[in-house]
Kinemage of the C-alpha trace (Angstrom):
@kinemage 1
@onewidth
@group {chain A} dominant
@subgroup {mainchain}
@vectorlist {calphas} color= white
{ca unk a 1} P 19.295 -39.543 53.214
{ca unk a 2} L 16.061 -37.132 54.275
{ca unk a 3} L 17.085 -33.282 52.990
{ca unk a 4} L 15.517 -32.641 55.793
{ca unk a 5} L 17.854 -33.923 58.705
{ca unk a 6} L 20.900 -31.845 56.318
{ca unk a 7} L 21.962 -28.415 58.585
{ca unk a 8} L 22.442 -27.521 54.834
{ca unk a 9} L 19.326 -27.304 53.585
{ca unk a 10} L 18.000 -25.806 57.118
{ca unk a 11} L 20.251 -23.333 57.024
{ca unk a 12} L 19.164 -21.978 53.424
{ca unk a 13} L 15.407 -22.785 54.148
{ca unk a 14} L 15.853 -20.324 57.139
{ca unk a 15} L 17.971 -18.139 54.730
{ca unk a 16} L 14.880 -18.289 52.032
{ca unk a 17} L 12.525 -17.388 54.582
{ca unk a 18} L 14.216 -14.529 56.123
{ca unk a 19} L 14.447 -13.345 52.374
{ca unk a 20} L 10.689 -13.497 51.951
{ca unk a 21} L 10.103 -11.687 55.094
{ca unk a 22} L 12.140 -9.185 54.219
{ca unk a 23} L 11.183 -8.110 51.034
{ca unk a 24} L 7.359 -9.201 51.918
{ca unk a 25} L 6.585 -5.109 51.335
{ca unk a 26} L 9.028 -4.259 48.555
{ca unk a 27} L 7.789 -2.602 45.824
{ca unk a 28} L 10.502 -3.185 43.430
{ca unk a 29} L 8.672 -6.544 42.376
{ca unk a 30} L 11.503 -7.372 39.977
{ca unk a 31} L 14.175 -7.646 42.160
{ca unk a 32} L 11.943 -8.308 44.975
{ca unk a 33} L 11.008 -11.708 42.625
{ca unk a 34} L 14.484 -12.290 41.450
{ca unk a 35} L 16.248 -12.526 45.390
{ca unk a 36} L 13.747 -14.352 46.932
{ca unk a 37} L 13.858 -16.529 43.957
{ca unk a 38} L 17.525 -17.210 43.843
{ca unk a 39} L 17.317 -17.985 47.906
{ca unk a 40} L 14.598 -20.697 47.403
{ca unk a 41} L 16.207 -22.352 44.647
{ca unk a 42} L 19.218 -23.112 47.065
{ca unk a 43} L 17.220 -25.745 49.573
{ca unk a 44} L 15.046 -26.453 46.903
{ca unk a 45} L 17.134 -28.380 44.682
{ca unk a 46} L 18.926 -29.682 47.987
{ca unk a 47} L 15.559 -31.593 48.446
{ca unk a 48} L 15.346 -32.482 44.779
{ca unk a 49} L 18.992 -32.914 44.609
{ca unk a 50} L 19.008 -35.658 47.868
{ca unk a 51} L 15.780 -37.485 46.487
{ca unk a 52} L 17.987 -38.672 43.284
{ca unk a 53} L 18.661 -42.143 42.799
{ca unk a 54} L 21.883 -41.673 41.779
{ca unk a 55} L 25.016 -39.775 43.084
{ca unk a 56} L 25.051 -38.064 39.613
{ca unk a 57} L 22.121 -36.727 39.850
{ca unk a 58} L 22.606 -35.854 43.623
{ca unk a 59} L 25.769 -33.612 42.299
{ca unk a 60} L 24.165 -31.925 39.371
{ca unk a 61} L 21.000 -30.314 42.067
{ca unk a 62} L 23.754 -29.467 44.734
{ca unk a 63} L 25.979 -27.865 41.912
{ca unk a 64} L 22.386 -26.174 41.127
{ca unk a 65} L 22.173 -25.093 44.329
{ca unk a 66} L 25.715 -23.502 45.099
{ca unk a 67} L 24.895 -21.607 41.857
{ca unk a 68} L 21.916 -20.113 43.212
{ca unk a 69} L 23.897 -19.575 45.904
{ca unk a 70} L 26.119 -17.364 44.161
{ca unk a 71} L 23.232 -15.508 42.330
{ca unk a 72} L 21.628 -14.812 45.979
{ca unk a 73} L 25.055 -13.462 47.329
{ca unk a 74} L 25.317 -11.292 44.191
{ca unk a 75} L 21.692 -9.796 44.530
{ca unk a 76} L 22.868 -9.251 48.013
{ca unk a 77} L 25.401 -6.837 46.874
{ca unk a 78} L 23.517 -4.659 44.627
{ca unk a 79} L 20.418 -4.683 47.796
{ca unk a 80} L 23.329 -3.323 49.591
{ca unk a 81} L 24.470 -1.047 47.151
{ca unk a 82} L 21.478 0.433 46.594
{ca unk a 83} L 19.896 0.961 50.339
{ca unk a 84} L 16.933 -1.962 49.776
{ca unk a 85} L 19.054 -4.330 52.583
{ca unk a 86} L 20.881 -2.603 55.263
{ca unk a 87} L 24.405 -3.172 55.504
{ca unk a 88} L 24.599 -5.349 58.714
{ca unk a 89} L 21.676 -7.581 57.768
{ca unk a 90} L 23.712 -7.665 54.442
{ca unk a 91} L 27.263 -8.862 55.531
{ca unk a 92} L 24.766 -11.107 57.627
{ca unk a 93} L 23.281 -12.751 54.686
{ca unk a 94} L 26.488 -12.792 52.430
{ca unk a 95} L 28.456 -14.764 55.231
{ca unk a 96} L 25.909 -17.376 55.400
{ca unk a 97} L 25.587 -17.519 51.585
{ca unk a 98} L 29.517 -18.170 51.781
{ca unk a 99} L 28.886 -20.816 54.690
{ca unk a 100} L 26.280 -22.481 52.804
{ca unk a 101} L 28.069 -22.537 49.694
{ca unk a 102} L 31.207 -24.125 51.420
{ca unk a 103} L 28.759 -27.107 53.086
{ca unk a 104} L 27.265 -27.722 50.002
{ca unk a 105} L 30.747 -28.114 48.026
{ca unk a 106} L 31.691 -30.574 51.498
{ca unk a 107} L 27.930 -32.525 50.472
{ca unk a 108} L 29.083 -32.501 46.815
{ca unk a 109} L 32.343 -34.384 47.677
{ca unk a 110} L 30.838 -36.744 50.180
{ca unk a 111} L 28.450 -37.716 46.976
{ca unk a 112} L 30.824 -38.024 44.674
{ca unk a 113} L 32.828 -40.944 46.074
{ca unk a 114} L 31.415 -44.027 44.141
{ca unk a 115} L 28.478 -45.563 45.324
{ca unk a 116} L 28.834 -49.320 45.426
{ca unk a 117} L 25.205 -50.071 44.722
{ca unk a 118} L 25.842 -48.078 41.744
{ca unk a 119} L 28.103 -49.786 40.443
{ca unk a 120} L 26.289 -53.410 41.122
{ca unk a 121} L 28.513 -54.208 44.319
{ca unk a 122} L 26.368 -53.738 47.083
């Protein structure tokens, strides 16, 4: 399957983006590297995740991926907290962290049902 036909992995591209436009004048270069990091990891390792030959390996990026997912939505929080994202753009952010987190775990279980090429039936 292309990652790139996946509303997954355009959702957190678009996510990753809107993170690097954001913080494009930030100052605080350590968080400013750590968030935008965290939100390009997600469709990242959705692309290396889908290239995988096998449905194990598919997992293990998209289980990568719903981490970073979690690390972005926790970043998000502190932004918050401490005035560098506003509070609307934050809850924003957060939901679609949650919504991409949630597709991701529906991708995970979709490749987790035994392949039958895998398994020398197909």
């Amino acid at each position: 399957m292309d990652f790139e036909k996946l509303d997954v992995w355009k959702r957190s591209a678009r996510l990753s983006a809107q993170l690097y436009q954001h913080f494009a004048s930030s100052r605080d270069f350590g968080f400013k590297d750590q968030i935008t990091r965290s939100g390009l990891s997600i469709p990242s390792n959705i692309a290396e995740g889908m290239v995988r030959p096998t449905a194990k390996d598919r997992v293990r990026f998209l289980y990568i991926a719903k981490g970073s997912c979690a690390e972005l939505r926790t970043q998000l929080y502190i932004g918050m907290e401490i005035d560098y994202i506003d509070r609307g753009q934050g809850g924003l952010w957060v939901c679609e962290t949650k919504e991409i987190a949630a597709m991701l775990m529906g991708l995970i279980r979709r490749q987790s049902v035994p392949d039958m090429t895998e398994q020398g039936l197909g």
